[in-house]
N, C-alpha and C positions, 0 to 999 in steps of 0.2 A: 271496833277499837277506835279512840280516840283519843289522836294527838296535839300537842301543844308545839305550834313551830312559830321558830325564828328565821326570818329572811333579811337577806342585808341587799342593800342597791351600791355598789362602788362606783357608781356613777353619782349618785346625790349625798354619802355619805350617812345612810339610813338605814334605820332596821323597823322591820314591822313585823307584828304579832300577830298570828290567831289561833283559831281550834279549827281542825276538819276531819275526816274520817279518811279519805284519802290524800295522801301529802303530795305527792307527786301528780295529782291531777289537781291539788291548787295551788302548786307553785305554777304551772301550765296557765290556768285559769290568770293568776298573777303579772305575767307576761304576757300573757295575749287577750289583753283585757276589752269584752261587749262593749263597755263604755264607758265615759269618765269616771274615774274614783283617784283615790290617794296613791294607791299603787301603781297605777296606770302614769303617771306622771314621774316614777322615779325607776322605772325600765333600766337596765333587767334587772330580776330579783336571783340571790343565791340562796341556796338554804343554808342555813348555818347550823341549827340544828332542829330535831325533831325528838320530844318527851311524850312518850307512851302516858295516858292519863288513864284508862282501860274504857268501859263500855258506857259511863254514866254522862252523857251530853250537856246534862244539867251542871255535874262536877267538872265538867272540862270549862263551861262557856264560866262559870264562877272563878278560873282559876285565869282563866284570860282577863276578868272583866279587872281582878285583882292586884294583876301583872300592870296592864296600862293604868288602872288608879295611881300607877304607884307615877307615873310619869317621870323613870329615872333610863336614862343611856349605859347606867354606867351597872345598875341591877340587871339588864338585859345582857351587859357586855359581865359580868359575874356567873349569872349564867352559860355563858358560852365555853367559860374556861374549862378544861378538861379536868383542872386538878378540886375545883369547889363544885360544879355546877351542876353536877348529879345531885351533891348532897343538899345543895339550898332547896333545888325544884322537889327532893323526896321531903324535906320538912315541909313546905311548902303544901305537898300531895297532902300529908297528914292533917297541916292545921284544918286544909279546907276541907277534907274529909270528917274531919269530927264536925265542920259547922252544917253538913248538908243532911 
């Protein structure tokens, strides 16, 4: 199964995105990071949330790549909301499901 998580840093005021198949072993990887990257510099990370994508790798990393195309804080912070952010990410699942 693969999910689509959001991580926030209250230290640097940031969120970052990706897909993994274990969440909780890359929020781990995220904070105690091998070597320099983007995340490694805005220590610690929280999850903020995590969307079930289901087993297609291909449809998950499309729906990440789609997320950060979009290059918006405030799309990220719509998704977080309890009252929208199910429903954006299921249209979302849908559109990109019909493209794959």
């Amino acid at each position: 199964m693969f999910f689509i998580y959001i991580l926030y840093s209250p230290t640097s005021d940031k969120y970052y995105l990706g897909y993994t198949e274990n969440v909780s072993k890359r929020i781990f990887m995220h904070n105690n990071p091998i070597r320099a990257s983007f995340t490694s510099k805005h220590k610690p990370w929280i999850l903020k949330k995590a969307f079930k994508v289901g087993d297609n790798r291909t449809l998950a990393l499309k729906i990440e790549r789609k997320i950060k195309k979009m290059k918006s804080r405030i799309y990220l912070e719509k998704l977080l909301d309890p009252m929208e952010g199910e429903k954006i990410f299921s249209d979302l699942l849908k559109t990109i499901s019909i493209d794959c």
